[in-house]
C-alpha positions in Angstrom: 0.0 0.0 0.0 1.1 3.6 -0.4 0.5 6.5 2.4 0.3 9.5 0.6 0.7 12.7 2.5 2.7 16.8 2.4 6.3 16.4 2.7 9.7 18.9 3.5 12.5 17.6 1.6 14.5 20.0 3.3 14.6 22.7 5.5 12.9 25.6 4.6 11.0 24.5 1.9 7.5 24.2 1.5 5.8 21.2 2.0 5.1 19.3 -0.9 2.7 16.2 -2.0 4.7 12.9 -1.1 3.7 8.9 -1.1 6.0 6.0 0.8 5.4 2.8 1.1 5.3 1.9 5.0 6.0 -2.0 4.4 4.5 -4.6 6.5 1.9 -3.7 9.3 4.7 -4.4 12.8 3.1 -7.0 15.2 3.1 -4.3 17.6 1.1 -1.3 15.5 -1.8 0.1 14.5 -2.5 2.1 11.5 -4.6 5.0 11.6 -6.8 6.9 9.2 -6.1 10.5 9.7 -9.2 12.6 10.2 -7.6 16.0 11.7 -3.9 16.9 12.9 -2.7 19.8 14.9 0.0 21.7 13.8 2.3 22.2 16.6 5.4 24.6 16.2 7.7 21.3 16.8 6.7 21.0 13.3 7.9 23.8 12.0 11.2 23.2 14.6 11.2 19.7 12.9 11.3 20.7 9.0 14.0 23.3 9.7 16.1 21.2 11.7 16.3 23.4 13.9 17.2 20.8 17.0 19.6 18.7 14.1 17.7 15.7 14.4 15.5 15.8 11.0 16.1 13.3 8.6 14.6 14.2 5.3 12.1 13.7 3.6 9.9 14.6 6.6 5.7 14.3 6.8 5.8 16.5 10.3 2.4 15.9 12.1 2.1 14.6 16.1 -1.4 15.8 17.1 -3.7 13.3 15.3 -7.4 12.4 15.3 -8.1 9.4 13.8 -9.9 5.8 13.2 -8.1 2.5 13.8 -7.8 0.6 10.2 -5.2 -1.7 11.1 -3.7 -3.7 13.4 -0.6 -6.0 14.4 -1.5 -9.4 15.7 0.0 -8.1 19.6 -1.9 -4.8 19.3 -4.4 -4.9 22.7 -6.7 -2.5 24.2 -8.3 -1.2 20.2 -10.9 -2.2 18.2 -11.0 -1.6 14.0 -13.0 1.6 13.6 -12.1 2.9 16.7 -11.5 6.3 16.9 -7.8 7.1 18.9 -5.2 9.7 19.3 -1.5 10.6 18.2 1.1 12.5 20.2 4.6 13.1 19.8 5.5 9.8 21.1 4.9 7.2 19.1 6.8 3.7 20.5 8.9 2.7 23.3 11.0 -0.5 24.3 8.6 -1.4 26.9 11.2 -3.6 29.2 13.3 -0.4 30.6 12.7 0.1 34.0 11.1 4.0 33.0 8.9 1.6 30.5 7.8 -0.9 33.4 7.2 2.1 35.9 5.2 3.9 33.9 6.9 6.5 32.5 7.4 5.4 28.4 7.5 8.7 27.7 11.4 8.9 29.3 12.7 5.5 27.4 16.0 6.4 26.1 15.0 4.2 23.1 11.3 5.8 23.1 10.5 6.6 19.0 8.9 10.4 18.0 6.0 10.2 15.3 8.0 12.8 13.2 11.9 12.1 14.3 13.2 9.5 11.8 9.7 8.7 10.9 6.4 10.5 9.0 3.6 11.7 10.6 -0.2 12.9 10.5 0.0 15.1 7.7 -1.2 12.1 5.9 -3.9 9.6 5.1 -2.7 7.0 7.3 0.0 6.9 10.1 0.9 4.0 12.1 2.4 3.9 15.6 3.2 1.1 18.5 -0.3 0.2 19.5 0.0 1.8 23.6 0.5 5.4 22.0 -2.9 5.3 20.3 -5.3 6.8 23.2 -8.6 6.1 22.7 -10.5 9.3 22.8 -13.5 9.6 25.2 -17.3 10.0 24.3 -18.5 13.6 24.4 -14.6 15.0 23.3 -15.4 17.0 20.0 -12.5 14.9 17.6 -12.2 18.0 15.3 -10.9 20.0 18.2 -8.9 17.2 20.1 -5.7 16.8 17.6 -3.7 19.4 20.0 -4.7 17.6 22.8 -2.1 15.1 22.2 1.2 17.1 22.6 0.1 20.6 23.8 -2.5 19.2 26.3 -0.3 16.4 28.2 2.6 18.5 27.7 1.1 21.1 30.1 -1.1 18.3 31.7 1.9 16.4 32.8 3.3 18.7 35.8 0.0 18.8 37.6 0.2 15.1 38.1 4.1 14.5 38.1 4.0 16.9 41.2 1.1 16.0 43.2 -0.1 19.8 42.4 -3.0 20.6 45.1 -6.2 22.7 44.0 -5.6 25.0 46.8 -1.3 25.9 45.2 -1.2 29.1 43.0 0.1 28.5 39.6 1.5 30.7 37.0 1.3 30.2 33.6 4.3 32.3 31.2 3.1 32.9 27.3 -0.4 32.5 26.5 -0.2 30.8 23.4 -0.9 27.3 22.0 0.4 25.4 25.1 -0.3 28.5 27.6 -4.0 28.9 26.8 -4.4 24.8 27.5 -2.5 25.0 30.7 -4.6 28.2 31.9 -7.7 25.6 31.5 -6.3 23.1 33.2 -5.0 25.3 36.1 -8.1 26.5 36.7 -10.0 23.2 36.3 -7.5 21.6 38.6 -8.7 24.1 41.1 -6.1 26.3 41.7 -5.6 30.1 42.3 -4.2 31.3 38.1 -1.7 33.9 36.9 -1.1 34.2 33.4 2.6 36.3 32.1 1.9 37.5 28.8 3.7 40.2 26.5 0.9 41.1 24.7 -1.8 43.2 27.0 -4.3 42.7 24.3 -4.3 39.1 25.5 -5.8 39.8 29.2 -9.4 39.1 28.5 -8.7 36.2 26.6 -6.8 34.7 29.5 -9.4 35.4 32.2 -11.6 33.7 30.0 -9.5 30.9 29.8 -9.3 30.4 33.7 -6.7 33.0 34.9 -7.5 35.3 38.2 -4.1 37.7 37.5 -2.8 38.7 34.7 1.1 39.7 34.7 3.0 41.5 31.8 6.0 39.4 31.4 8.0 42.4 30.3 7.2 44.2 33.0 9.6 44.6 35.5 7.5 46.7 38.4 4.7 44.1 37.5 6.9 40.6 38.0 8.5 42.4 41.1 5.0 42.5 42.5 4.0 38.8 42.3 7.3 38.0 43.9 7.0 35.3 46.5 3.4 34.4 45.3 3.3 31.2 43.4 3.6 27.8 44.4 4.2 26.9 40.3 5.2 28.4 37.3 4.7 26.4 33.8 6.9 28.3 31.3 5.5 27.8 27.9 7.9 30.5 25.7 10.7 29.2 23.6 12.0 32.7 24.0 14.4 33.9 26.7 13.4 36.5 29.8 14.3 37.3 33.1 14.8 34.4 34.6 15.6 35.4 38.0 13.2 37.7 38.4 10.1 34.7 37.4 12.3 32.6 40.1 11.6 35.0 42.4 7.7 35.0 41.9 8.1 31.8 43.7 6.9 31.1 46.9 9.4 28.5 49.4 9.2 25.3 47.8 8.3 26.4 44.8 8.7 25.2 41.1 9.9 26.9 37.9 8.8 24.5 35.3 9.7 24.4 32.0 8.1 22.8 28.9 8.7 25.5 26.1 11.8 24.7 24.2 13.9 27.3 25.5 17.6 27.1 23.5 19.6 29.8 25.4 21.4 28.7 28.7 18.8 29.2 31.7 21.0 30.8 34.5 19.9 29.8 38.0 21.9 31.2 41.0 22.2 29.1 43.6 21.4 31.1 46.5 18.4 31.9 44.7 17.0 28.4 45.3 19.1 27.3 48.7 17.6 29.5 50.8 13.9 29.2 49.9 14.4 25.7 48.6 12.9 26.2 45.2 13.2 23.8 42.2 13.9 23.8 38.8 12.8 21.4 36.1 11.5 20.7 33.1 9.2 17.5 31.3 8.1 16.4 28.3 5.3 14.8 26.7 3.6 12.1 29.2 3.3 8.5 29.7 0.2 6.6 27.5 -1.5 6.5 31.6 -1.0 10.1 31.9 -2.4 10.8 28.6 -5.5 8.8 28.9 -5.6 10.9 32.4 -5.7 14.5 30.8 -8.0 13.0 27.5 -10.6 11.7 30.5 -10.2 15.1 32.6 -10.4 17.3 29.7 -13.4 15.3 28.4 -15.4 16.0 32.1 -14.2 20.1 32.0 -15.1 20.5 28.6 -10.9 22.0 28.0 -10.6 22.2 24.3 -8.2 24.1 22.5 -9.1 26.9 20.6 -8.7 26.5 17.3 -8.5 27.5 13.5 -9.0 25.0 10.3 -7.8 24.7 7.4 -7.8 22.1 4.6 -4.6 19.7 4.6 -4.3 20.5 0.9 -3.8 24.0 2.1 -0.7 23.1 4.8 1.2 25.3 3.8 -0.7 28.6 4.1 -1.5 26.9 7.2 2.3 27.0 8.3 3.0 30.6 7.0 0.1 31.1 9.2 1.7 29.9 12.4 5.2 31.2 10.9 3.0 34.8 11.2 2.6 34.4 14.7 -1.2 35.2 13.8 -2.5 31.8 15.4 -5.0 32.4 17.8 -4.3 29.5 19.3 -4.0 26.1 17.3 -4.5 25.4 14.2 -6.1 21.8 13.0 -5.8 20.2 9.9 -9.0 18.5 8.5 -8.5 15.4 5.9 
């Protein structure tokens, strides 16, 4: 069979129609038919190389909605027809102690849909059958695809740290992973500040669930949260003050990052001695933890916000995103 699908040959060049041939179903996978697919700035990291791990040709696409049409003779838990979703992850050894323990998502031999692979910008896609998470009743699939990366991403530190609906948590950018994490935040129960750049942006965030709003440029304004928060989820990829958001930490408190930040983060170590404040960061989660945030997300009614386009029109799509005009995710539809 062929999987045809919108291809970079190289980086940055427009993606292009492109058909391989995916072999023989594994005994471990399950072959989806794409329905809709987020579009996630990883893929635009991914077809520039910009982390120099691309091999090309590349189909980018990690936030798929889909219907199970195939599957390996060890596949368990899915059912043909059924409809499942895609993440970033897309297979792991499952014999590694961080595989047996739950956390797949931290195998050193775990697989990425899009790193050495293709993805959901596609008719098909296939992936090791415990990364396809069924998607529950009553979650609107057109609007799910971001779900799978964006959502757990900021999903994930609420349950990897045992976060309590009565800790404050702040939430920097308010974009396509801020905007999720300020509905989970608030759903979770907790007290929410959201650090944006953009002023224009304050009425969107209260309505997605933030109490406070904080200009992250501001320095008079980040002085005055100091010693507030219990955690901050830093969604940016772009560098700030880093002390002074360490600051806005209460004792014990948590800077957290899951934006791709590439510059060095200083941290002086006084700064987290004394109060006894943490630094860390986390990436996608576990097939559990997804399932988690796709159930929790399903009883709160958290959905992205979203614009559509076509897949034949991917690429205006992309220039889209490229124009920082998303407001907040943008979904492919087959």
């Amino acid at each position: 069979m062929t999987i045809k699908g919108w291809a970079a040959t190289a980086a940055n060049r427009p993606l292009e129609p492109f058909e391989y041939d995916p072999g023989s179903l594994g005994a471990d996978d399950v072959e989806i038919a794409v329905e809709h697919c987020g579009v996630c700035h990883s893929d635009v990291s991914m077809m520039s190389n910009e982390w120099g791990i691309t091999t090309y040709p590349i189909i980018p696409g990690h936030e798929v909605i889909g219907r199970v049409v195939a599957l390996g003779s060890n596949a368990k838990g899915l059912t043909m027809g059924q409809r499942v979703g895609i993440g970033w992850a897309s297979g792991n050894c499952m014999h590694c102690e961080q595989c047996v323990s739950g956390d797949g998502n931290l195998c050193s031999q775990g697989q990425a849909t899009i790193v050495g692979r293709h993805g959901g910008f596609a008719d098909r896609v296939r992936v090791q059958w415990p990364w396809a998470a069924p998607i529950p009743e009553g979650l609107k699939a057109e609007e799910a695809g971001p779900l799978m990366c964006g959502g757990v991403t900021v999903f994930t530190p609420f349950r990897a740290f045992d976060v309590r609906p009565t800790d404050r948590v702040g939430v920097v950018g308010i974009g396509g992973l801020g905007h999720l994490a300020l509905q989970f935040a608030k759903a979770w129960g907790c007290e929410v500040t959201a650090f944006t750049s953009n002023d224009s942006k304050a009425d969107e965030a209260r309505g997605f669930g933030a109490h406070n709003i904080v200009n992250s440029r501001n320095e008079g304004a980040i002085k005055k949260a100091a010693g507030t928060l219990d955690l901050l989820i830093v969604t940016v990829n772009v560098p700030l003050d880093w002390r002074a958001m360490l600051a806005t930490l209460r004792p014990k408190g948590r800077l957290h990052f899951v934006g791709a930040v590439l510059e060095p983060i200083p941290v002086h170590a006084f700064d987290i001695i004394m109060t006894q404040r943490s630094v860390s960061g986390s990436p996608n989660g576990a097939p559990t933890t997804t399932a988690q945030m796709l159930n929790f997300a399903a009883r709160h009614n958290i959905l992205p916000q979203t614009e559509h386009f076509p897949l034949a029109k991917v690429n205006d799509a992309m220039q889209h995103l490229l124009d920082g005009k998303a407001r907040y995710r943008i979904v492919l539809d087959m």
